[in-house]
MIRO-247054 format. One line per field, with one value per residue (C-alpha): residue in one letter; x negated, y, z. Coordinates in steps of 0.02 Angstrom, whole numbers, always signed. Layout:
gugu = (A:...)
u = (X:...)
v = (Y:...)
w = (Z:...)
***
This chain:
gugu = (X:X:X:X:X:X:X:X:X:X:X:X:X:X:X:X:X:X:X:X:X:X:X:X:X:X:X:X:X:X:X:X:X:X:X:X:X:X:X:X:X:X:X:X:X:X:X:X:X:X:X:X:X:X:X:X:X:X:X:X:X:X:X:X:X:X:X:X:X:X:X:X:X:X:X:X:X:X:X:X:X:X:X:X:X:X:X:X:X:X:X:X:X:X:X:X:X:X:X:X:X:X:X:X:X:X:X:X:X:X:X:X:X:X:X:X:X:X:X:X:X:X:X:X:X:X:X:X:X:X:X:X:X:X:X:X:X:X:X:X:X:X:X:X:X:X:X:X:X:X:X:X:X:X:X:X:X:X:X:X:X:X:X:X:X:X:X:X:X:X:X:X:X:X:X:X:X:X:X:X:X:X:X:X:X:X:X:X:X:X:X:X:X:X:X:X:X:X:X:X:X:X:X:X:X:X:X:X:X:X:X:X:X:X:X:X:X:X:X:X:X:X:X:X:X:X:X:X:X:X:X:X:X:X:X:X:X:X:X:X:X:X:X:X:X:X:X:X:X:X:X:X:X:X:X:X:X:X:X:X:X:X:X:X:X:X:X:X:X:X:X:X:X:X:X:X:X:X:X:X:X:X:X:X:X:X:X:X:X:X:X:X:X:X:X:X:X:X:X:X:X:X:X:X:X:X:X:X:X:X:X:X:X:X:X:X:X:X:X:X:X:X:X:X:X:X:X:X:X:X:X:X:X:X:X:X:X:X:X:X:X:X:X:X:X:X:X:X:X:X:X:X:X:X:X:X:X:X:X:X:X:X:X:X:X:X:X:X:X:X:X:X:X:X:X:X:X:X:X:X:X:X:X:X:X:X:X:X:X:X:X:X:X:X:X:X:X:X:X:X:X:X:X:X:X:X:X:X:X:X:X:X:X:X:X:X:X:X:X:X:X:X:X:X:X:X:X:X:X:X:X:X:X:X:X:X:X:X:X:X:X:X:X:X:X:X:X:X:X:X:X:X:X:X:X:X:X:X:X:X:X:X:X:X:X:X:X:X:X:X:X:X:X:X:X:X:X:X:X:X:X:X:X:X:X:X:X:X:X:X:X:X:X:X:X:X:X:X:X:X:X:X:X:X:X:X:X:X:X:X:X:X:X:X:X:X:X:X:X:X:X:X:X:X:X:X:X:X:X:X:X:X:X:X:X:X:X:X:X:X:X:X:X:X:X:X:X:X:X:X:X:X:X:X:X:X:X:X:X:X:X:X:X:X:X:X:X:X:X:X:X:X:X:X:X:X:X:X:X:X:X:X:X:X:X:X:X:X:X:X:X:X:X:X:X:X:X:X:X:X:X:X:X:X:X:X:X:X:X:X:X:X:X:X:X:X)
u = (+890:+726:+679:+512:+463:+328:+209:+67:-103:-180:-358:-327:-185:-103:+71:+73:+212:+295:+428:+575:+714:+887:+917:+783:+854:+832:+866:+682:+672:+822:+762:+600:+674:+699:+897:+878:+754:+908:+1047:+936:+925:+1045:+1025:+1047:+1217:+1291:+1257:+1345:+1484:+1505:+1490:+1612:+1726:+1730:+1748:+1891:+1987:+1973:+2033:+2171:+2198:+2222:+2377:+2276:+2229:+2036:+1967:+1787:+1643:+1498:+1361:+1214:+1338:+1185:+1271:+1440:+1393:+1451:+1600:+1663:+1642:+1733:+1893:+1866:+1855:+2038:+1999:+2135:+2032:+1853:+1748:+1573:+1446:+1295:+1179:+1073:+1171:+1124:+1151:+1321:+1364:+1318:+1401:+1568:+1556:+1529:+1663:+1792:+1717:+1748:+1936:+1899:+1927:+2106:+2022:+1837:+1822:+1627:+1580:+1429:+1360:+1259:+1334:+1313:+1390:+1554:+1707:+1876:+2042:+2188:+2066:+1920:+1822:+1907:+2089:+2054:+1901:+1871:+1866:+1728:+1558:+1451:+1277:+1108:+992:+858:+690:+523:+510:+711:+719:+612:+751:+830:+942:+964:+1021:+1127:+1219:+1213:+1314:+1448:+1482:+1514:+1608:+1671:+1717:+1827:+1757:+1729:+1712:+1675:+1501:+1405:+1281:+1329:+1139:+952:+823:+644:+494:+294:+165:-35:-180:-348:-384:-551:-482:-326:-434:-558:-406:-399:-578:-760:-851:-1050:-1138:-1303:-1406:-1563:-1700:-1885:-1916:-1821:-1614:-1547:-1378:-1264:-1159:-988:-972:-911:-749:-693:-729:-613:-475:-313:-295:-160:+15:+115:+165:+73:+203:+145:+209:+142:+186:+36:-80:-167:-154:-350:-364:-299:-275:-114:-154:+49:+191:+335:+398:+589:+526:+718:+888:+1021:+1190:+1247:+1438:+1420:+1342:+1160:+1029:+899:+793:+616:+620:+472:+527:+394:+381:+262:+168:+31:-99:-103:-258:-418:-497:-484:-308:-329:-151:+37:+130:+309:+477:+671:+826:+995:+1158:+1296:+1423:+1460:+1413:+1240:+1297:+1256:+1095:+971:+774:+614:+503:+355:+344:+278:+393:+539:+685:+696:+540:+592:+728:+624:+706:+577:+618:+501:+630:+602:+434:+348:+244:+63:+5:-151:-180:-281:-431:-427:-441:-505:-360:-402:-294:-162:-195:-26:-45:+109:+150:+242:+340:+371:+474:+556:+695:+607:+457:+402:+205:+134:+6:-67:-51:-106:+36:+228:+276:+398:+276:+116:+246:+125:+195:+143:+260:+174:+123:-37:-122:-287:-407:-552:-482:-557:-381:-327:-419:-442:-293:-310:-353:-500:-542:-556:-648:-785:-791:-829:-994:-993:-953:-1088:-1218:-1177:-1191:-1357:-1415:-1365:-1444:-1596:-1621:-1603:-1676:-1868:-1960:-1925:-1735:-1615:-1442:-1269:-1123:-936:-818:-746:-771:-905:-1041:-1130:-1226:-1300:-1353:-1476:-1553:-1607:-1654:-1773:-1705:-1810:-1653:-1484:-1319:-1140:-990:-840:-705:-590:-652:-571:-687:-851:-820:-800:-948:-1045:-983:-1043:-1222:-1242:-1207:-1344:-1464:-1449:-1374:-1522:-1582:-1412:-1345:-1164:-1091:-893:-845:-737:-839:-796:-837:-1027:-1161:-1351:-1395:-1275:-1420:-1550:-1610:-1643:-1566:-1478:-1545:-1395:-1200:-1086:-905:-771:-640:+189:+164:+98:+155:+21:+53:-60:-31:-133:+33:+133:+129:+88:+41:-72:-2:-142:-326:-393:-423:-532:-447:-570:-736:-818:-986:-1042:-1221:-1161:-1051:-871:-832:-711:-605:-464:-514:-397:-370:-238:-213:-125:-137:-52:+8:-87:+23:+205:+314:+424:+325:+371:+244:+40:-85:-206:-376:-566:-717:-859:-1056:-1143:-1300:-1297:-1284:-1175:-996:-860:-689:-532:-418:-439:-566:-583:-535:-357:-315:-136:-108:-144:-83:-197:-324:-311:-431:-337:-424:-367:-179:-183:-75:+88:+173:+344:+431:+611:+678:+794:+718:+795:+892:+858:+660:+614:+515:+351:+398:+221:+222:+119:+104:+41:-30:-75:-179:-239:-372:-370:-540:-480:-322:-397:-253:-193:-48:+8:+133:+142:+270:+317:+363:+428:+415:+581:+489:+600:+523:+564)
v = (+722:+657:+596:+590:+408:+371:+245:+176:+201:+28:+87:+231:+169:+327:+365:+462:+539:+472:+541:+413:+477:+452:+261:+213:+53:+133:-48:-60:+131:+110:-84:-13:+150:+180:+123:-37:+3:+117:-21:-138:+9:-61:+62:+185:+109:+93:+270:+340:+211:+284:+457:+431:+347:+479:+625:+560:+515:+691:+746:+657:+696:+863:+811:+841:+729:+655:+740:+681:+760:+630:+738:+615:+456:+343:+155:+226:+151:+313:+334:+161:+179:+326:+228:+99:+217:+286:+442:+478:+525:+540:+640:+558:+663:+588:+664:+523:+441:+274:+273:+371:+228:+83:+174:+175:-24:-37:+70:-26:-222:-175:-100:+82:+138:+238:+341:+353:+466:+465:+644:+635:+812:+898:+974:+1143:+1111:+1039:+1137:+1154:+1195:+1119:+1083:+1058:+907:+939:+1007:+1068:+1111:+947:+931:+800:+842:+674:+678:+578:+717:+686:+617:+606:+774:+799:+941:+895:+837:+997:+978:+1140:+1220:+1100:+1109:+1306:+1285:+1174:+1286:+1417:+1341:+1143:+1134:+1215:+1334:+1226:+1053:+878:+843:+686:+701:+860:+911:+861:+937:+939:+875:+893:+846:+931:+813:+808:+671:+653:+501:+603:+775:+650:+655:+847:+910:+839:+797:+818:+646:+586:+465:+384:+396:+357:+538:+551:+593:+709:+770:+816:+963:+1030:+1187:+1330:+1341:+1164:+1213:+1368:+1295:+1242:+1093:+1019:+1094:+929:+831:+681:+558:+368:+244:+350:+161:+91:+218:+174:+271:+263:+366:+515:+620:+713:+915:+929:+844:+808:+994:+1017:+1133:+1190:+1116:+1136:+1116:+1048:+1068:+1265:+1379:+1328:+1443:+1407:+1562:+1556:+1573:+1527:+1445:+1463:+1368:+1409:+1277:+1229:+1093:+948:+938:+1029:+986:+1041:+1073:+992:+892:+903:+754:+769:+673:+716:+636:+665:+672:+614:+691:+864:+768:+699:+527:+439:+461:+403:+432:+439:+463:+338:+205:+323:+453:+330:+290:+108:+52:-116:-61:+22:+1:-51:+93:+153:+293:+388:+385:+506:+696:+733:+897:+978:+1149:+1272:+1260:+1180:+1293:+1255:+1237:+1230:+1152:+1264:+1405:+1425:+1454:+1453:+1317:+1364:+1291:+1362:+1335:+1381:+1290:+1125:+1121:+1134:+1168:+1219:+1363:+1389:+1575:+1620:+1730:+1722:+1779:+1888:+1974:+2027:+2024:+1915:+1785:+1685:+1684:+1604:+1410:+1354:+1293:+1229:+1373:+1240:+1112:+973:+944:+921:+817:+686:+622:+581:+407:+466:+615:+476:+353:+460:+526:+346:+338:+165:+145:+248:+169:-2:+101:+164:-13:-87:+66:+32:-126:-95:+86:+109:+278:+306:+247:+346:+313:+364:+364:+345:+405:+579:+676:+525:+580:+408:+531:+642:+455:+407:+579:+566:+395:+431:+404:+496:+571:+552:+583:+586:+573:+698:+678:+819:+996:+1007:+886:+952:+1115:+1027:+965:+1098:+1171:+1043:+1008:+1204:+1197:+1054:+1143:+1018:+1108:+1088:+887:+807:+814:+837:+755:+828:+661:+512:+377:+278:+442:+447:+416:+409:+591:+614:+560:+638:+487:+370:+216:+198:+81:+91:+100:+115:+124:+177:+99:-461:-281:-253:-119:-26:-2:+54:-113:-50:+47:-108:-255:-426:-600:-698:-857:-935:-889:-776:-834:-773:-732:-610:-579:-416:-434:-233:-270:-316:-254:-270:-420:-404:-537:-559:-603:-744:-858:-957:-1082:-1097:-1065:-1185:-1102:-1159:-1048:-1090:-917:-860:-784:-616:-589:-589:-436:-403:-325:-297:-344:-230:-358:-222:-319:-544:-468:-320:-303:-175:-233:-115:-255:-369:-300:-468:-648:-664:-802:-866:-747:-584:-432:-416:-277:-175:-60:+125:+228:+113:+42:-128:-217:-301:-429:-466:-644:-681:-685:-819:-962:-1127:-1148:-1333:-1304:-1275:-1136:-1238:-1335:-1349:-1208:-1164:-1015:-1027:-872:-813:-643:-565:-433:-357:-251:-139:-56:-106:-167:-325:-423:-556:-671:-751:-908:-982:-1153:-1247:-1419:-1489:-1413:-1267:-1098:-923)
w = (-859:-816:-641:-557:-453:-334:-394:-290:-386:-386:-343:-202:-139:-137:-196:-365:-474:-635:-741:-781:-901:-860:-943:-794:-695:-505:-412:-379:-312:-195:-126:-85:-7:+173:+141:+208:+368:+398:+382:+494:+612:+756:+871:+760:+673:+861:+905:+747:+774:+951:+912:+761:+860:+1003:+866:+766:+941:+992:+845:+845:+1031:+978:+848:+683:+534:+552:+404:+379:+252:+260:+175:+93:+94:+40:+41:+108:+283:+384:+308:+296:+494:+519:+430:+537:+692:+634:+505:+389:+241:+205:+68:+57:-48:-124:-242:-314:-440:-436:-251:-264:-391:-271:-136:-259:-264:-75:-30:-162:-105:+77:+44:+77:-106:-40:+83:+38:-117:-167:-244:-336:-331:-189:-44:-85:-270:-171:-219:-113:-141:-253:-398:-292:-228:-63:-47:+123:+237:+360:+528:+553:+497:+488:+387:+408:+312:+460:+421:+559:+563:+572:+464:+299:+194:+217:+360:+416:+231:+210:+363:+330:+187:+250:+386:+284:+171:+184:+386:+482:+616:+786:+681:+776:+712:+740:+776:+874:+946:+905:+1016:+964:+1091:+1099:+1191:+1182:+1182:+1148:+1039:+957:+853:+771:+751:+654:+534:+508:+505:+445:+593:+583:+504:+572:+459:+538:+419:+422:+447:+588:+621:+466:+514:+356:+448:+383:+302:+377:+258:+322:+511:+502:+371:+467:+378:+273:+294:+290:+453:+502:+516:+614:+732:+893:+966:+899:+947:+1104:+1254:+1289:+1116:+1188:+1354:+1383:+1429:+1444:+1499:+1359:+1328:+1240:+1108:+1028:+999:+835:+878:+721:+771:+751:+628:+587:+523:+393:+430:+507:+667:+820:+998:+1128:+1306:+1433:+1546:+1640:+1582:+1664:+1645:+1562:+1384:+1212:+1158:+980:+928:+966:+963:+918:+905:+924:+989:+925:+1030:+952:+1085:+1157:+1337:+1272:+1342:+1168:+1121:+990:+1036:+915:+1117:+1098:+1240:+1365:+1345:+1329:+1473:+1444:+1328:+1339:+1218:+1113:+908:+795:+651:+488:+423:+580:+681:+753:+710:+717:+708:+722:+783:+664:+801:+920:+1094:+1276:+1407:+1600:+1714:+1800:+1710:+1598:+1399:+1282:+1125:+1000:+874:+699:+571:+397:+317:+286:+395:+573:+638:+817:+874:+1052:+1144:+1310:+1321:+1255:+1097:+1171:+1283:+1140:+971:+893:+773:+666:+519:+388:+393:+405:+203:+168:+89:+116:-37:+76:+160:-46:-110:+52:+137:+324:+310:+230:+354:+475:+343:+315:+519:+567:+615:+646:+464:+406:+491:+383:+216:+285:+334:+177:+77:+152:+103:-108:-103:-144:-176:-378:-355:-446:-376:-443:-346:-430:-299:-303:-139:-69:+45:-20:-137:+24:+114:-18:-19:+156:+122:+6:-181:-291:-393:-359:-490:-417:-521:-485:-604:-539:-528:-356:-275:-394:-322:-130:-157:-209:-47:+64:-44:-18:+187:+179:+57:-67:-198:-304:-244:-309:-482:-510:-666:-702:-798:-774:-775:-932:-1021:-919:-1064:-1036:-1074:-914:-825:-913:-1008:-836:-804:-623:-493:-378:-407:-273:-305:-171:-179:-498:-389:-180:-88:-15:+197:+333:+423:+571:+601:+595:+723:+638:+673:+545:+472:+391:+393:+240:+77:-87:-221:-329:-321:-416:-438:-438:-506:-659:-838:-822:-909:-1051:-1036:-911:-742:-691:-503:-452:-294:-141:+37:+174:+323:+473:+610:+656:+599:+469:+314:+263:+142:+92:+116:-8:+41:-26:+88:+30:+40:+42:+79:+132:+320:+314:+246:+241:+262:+217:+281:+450:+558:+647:+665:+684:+820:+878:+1017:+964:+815:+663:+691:+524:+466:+516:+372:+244:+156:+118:-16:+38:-82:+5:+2:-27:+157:+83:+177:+154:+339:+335:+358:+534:+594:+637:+479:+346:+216:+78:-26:-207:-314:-478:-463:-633:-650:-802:-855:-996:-886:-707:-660:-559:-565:-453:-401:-223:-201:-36:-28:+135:+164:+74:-81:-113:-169:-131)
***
């Protein structure tokens, strides 16, 4: 059986696909998984203590065995708790192998092996009777299939199926209910990440504007959830048209349904604007009474958010509306929530459902191919004027009236800046036939399709009759392992002040030979060192630069500001720090960071040493 694994592409960033056959080693895959954000997650592990507890005493209240079916066992964790609470026997399914494996050694090094039995299979392949998995149907359904958007890892067909056929009818279930909130805003910073906002370039001729085409203003956008820490988002980035609205509930201790199905609620804006995003979370109860309960809310919408759990396995939703639609204060509209078996999405109707029998079944999908071949991070990349208007600046300055320019960067708008700017010919590169025929979309919507030349070619494979015999004046490039995170999302303190490590001098051939630096850096900040970010700064001219890491000076006092429409690269530490080294105690990281030209990749190793001289 071969497996497919995420791998992060060094150059985008982005998280591809690779197939791994079945002699793989998986300890990387499960380390870097969301397994141990979820064992750190304390206020999570209480609440399913609690709720476990409470189920398997009513149980027994009612004279019967504690019969427990822990569906996606992961480490064990769960199930190990429910022993603990007092369950006489517990069937823990996991489906991953390697993890269903681990969770075998857990159970047996913690003394649970005679009532934990770990069944590798998936729920739905779980037999019962005398020569089943399970003798019996239990009486305690526990599972943690939730992710940010609660139902994406296919919650709701799972519990379907166990219903039906692994629980007895009127099971304890913990959690027993989730309920599913939104909020409408206008946000001209989060629709930035949906739709291609017009461009203006300053030229000597006056302002050009480089306008969207009509396909990308209608398209609905990309079907998948936006999932982020709302908690970073500031609230001056926003204004709130609703107040929090419970959108619908599962009450996972009774038969659940994985049909489609719509759940509408009717309200008055709070105030007027242009109804643009929903913001989203869920809580889950894990009691019949709702008194224990674990919240995803965001500060604002949050009881206590001074007790607010840091968590990155569970955030919260953004979704975007397929247009976005006036709303006046006081003057009631309905939102709606869809959803299927895995997903969830939100439309806006000035009237109920119920009341016109209009609804919308079928989830929004891009038709525009935009939404496919940028991710949101670049929606809001190439939206930010600001940023713009330092590639125009620094075009300026190298561009003269017989320039010929070609740009390497699939989907770039670079291309359409040095037209207006005055380049006498201009070539752009488009490797994929997805963003060659984007392109041609947005040159037509411009009139351009005949003043830029697109070349279908990767670029190692470009040769000089590619450009009809000229040589180019301008190229513009867009840009042991790092983990690449959108630290904007993530609140950090810098430890010591940035470094150089590489330098890429873009005017000139590749050099052949491996591209080597090594050095150290001494922390200059009292803190405990988790790990070293990675980032490029783009000179685009001696007076203008382009950062896709800090966006300013960090100082003692205050978070890192991060650059939102970009990941930067995260090489993590050992956290095995030697105890005897104080916190404020001198420590220096050393590095060894390889470039090497004929793969383009980079390797690197990061060592932290305290003062007593011990590495980690």
């Amino acid at each position: 059986m071969k497996v497919f694994c995420g791998r992060a592409n060094p150059v985008t960033g982005s998280v591809e696909w690779q197939e791994e056959d079945e002699q793989y080693d998986y300890h990387q895959e499960i380390a870097r998984s969301s397994y141990a954000d979820m064992l750190h997650d304390k206020d999570r592990n209480i609440k399913y203590y609690q709720g476990i507890r409470a189920a398997v005493s009513r149980v027994k209240d009612r004279g019967q065995k504690a019969l427990v079916l822990d569906i996606g066992t992961g480490t064990g964790l769960l199930s190990m708790m429910a022993v603990t609470a007092g369950a006489d026997f517990c069937y823990a399914v996991e489906v991953f192998k390697p993890m269903a494996d681990a969770a075998v050694k857990i159970v047996e090094k913690n003394g649970f092996s005679d009532k934990i039995k770990v069944i590798n299979k998936h729920s739905t392949e779980v037999t019962v009777g005398l020569d089943g998995d399970m003798p019996c149907r239990a009486n305690i359904l526990i599972t943690e299939l939730f992710d940010t958007e609660l139902i994406g890892e296919g919650a709701l067909p799972s519990y379907e199926h166990a219903h039906r056929h692994l629980v007895q009818e009127n099971c304890e279930a913990v959690p027993h209910r989730a309920t599913v909130y939104a909020q409408l805003v206008e946000s001209k910073k989060m629709w930035s990440w949906n739709k291609l906002f017009p461009i203006r370039v300053q030229t000597r001729r006056g302002e050009q504007v480089i306008v969207p085409p009509s396909e990308l203003e209608r398209c609905p956008g990309a079907p998948s959830v936006c999932d982020i820490q709302l908690n970073q988002v500031s609230p001056t980035d926003f204004t709130v048209l609703s107040h929090v609205l419970p959108m619908f509930s599962v009450d996972f201790s009774k038969q659940v349904s994985s049909s489609a199905a719509c759940h509408s609620r009717q309200f008055d804006p709070v105030a007027s604007g242009q109804a643009q995003v929903v913001l989203s979370w869920w809580d889950i109860e894990m009691d019949p009474e709702g008194k224990i309960k674990c919240t995803m809310a965001p500060f604002w919408a949050h009881t206590d958010p001074l007790e607010l759990q840091w968590r990155d396995h569970w955030m919260q939703c953004v979704y975007f509306l397929p247009q976005e639609e006036p709303v006046t204060q006081g003057s009631a509209v309905c939102l709606v929530a869809h959803h299927d078996d895995y997903c969830v999405w939100y439309s806006l109707q000035r009237t109920s459902p119920e009341e016109n029998g209009r609804v919308h079944a079928l989830r929004p999908v891009c038709d525009c191919q935009a939404h496919l071949l940028w991710n949101r991070p670049r929606f809001g990349e190439i939206n930010d004027q600001e940023r713009t208007d330092q590639y125009v600046q620094a075009l300026r300055t190298v561009l003269k009236p017989d320039s010929v320019c070609l740009c390497v960067s699939d989907g770039s708008l670079l291309c359409m800046l040095v037209h207006h700017l005055g380049a006498e010919q201009v070539f752009t590169i488009e490797s994929s036939a997805a963003s060659h025929r984007l392109m041609k979309k947005i040159f037509k919507a411009n009139h351009l399709e005949d003043k830029i030349n697109v070349v279908e070619k990767r670029p190692e494979l470009l040769t000089s009759a590619d450009l009809e015999g000229k040589k180019h004046a301008l190229d513009f490039r867009e840009s042991k392992e790092a983990e690449p995170h959108p630290l904007w999302e993530y609140p950090c303190r810098s430890l010591s002040e940035p470094q150089q490590i590489l330098t890429f001098d873009f005017q000139q051939p590749v050099p052949p030979q491996l591209l080597h630096a090594e050095g150290s850096i001494k922390l200059r900040r009292p803190g405990r060192s988790h790990g070293a970010v990675l980032w490029m700064e783009y000179h685009l001219t001696p007076d203008s630069t382009v950062s896709t890491g800090l966006l300013k000076p960090a100082d003692d006092k205050e978070d890192c500001c991060w650059n939102p429409h970009c990941k930067q690269a995260v090489y993590f530490f050992s956290t095995m720090v030697d105890p005897r080294a104080s916190l404020g105690s001198p420590q220096t990281v050393s590095y060894v960071v390889e470039f090497h030209p004929r793969t383009g990749d980079v390797t690197m190793d990061f060592t932290l040493s305290d003062a007593l001289g011990s590495e980690h």
